[in-house]
C-alpha positions as a Markdown table, in Angstrom:
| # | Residue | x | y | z |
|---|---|---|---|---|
| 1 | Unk | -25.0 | -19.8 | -44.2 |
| 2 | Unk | -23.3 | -16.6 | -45.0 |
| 3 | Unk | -19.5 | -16.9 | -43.5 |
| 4 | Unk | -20.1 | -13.3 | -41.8 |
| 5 | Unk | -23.1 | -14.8 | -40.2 |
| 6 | Unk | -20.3 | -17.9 | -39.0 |
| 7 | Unk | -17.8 | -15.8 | -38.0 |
| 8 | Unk | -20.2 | -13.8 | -35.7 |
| 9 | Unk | -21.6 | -17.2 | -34.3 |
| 10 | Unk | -18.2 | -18.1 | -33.7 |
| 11 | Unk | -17.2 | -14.7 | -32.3 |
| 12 | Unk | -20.2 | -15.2 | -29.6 |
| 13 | Unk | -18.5 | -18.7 | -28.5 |
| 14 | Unk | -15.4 | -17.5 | -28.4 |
| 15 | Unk | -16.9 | -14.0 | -26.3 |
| 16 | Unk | -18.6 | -16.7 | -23.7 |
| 17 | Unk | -15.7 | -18.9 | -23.5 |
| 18 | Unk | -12.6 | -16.4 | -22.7 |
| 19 | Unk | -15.3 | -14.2 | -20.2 |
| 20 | Unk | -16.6 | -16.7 | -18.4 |
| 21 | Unk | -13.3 | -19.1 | -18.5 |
| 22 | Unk | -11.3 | -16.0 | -17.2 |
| 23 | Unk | -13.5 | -15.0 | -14.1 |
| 24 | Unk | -13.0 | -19.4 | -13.4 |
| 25 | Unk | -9.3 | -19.0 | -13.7 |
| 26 | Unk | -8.3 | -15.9 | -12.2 |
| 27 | Unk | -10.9 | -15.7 | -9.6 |
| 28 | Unk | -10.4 | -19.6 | -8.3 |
| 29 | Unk | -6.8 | -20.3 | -9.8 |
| 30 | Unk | -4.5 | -18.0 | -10.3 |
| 31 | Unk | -5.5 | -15.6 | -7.4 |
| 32 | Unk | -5.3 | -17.8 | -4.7 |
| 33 | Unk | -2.2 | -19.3 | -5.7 |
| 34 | Unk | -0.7 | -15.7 | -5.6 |
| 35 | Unk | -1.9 | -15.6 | -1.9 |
| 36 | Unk | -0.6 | -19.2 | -1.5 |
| 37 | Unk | 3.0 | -19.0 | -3.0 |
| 38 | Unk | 4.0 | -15.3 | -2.5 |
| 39 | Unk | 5.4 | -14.4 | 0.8 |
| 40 | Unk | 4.3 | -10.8 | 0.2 |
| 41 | Unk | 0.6 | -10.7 | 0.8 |
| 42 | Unk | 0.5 | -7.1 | -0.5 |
| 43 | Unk | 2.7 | -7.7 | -3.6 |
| 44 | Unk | -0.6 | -11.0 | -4.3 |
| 45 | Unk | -3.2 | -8.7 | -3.8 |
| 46 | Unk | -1.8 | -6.0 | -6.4 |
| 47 | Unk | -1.1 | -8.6 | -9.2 |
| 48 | Unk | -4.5 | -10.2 | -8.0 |
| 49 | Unk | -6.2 | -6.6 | -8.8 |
| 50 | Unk | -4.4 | -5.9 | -12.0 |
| 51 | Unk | -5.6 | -9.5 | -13.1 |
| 52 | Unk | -9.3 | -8.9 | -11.8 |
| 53 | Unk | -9.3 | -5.3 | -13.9 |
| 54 | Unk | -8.0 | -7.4 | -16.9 |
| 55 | Unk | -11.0 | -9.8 | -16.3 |
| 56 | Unk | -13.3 | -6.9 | -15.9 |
| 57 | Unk | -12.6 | -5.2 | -19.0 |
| 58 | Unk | -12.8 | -8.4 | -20.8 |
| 59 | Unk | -15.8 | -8.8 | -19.6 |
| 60 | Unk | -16.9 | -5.4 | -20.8 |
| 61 | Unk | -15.9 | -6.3 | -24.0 |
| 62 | Unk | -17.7 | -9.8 | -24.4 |
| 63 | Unk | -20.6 | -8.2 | -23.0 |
| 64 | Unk | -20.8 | -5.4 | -25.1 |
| 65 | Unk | -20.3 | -7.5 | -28.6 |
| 66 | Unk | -23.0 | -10.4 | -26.8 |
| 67 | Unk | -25.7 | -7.8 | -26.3 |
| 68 | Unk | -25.2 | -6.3 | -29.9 |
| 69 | Unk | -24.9 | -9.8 | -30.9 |
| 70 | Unk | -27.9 | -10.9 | -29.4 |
| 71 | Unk | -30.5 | -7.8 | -30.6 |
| 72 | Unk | -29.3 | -8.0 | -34.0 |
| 73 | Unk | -29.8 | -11.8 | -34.0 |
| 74 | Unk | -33.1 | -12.2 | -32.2 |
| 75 | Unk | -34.4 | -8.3 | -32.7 |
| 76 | Unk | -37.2 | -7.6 | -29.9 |
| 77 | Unk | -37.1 | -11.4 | -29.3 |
| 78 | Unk | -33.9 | -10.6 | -27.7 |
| 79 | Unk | -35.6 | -9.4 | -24.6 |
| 80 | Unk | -37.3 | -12.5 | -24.1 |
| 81 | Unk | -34.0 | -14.4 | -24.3 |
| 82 | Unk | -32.5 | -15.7 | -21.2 |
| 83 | Unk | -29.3 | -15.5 | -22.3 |
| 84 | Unk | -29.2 | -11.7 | -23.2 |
| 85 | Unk | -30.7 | -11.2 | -19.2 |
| 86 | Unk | -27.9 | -13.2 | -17.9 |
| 87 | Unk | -25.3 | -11.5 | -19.9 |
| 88 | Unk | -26.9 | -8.1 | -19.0 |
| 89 | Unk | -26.8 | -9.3 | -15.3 |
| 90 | Unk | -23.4 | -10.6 | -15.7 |
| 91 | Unk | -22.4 | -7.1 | -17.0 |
| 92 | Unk | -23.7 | -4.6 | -14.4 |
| 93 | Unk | -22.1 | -7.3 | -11.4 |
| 94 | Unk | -19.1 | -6.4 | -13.7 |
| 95 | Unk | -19.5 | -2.7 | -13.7 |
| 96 | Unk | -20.6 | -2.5 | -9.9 |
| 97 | Unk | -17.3 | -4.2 | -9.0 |
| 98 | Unk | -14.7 | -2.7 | -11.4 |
| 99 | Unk | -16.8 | 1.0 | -10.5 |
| 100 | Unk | -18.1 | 1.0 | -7.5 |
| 101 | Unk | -16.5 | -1.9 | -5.3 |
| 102 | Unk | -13.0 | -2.0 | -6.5 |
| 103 | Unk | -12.8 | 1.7 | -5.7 |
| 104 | Unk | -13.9 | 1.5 | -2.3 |
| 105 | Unk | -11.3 | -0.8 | -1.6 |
| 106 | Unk | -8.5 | 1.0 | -3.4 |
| 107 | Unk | -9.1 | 4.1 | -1.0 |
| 108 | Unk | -9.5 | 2.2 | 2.2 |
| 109 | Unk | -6.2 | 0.7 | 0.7 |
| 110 | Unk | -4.8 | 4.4 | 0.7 |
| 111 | Unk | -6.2 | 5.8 | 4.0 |
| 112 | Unk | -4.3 | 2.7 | 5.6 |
| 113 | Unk | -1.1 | 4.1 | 4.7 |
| 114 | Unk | 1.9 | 4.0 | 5.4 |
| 115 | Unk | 0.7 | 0.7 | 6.8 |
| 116 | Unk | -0.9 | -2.5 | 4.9 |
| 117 | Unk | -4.5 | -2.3 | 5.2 |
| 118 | Unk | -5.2 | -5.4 | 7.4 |
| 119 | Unk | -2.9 | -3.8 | 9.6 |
| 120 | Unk | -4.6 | -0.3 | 9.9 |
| 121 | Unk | -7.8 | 0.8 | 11.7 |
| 122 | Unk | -9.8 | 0.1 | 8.6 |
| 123 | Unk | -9.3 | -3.3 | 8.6 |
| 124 | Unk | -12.8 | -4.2 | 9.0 |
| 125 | Unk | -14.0 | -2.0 | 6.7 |
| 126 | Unk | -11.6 | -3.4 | 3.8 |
| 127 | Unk | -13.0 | -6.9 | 4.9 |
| 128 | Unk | -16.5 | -6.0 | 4.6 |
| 129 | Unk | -16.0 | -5.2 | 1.6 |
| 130 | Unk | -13.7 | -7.0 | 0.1 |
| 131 | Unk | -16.1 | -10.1 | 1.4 |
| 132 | Unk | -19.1 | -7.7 | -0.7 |
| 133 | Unk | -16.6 | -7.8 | -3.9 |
| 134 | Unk | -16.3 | -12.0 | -3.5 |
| 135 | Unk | -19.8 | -12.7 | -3.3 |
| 136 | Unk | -20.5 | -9.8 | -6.6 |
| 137 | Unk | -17.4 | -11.9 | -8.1 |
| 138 | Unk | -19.5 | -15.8 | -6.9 |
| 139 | Unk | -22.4 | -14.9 | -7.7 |
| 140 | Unk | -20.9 | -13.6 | -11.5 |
| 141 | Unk | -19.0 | -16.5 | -12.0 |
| 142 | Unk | -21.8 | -19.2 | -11.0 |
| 143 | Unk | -24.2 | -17.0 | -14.2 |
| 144 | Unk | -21.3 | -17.7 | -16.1 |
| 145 | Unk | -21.4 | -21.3 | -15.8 |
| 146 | Unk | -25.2 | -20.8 | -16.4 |
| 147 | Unk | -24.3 | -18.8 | -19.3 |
| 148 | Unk | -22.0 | -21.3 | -20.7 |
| 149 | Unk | -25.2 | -24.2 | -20.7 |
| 150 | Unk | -27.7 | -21.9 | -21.9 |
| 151 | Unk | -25.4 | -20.4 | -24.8 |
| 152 | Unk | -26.8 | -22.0 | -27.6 |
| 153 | Unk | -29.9 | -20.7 | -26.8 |
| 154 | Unk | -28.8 | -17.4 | -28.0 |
| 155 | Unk | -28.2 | -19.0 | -31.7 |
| 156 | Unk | -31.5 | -20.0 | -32.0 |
């Protein structure tokens, strides 16, 4: 095998492993333990947010080199490849959170002040849909899990 043909191989791993090992950590690691440690709920939830846009661009990226990966690889075969659907889907929850979702909440987040948000009169609405974001962000992670088993089915 030609080592440009292994370094893309390896390149897909790699793409697969950091995404999907990223949305694990920071979504059920790092996160909470911001909301668990820090005394300042607010100060969590904005280095929460900064690591969540980190995961979503990342995830962007991976995606992006995946799909390119994955039609060059397979051609029109790629289509009938579960792994470039789950990547797709993986990568439009991505985009409807980081786009649509995330700036939802920032501007509920501004309308509350001068005070906190869960202490304004759009608390609800924050919750809604920050609970909206969580499930987007679940439902993400668990095809990434399903991503990581079905991976080398995109190498063949």
């Amino acid at each position: 095998m030609l080592p440009m043909h292994r370094f893309a191989e390896h390149l897909y791993s790699v793409c697969i492993t950091l995404w999907v090992g990223a949305l694990w950590a920071i979504g059920y690691l790092a996160a909470p333990t911001l909301f668990g440690v820090l005394d300042d709920r607010a100060l969590a939830g904005k280095v929460a947010g900064q690591m969540f846009t980190y995961v979503a661009w990342l995830g962007m990226a991976a995606a992006a080199y995946l799909l390119v990966f994955l039609a060059l690889r397979k051609d029109s075969a790629a289509f009938r490849s579960s792994v470039f659907w789950l990547v797709l889907l993986m990568l439009l929850l991505t985009v409807a959170g980081h786009f649509g979702i995330q700036p939802i909440l920032a501007q509920l987040k501004a309308d509350s002040l001068p005070r906190e948000v869960m202490e304004s009169a759009v608390r609800s609405r924050f919750a809604a849909w920050h609970g909206v974001s969580s499930v987007v962000y679940l439902i993400e992670s668990l095809l990434g899990l399903l991503l990581v088993v079905l991976q080398g089915r995109g190498l063949r």
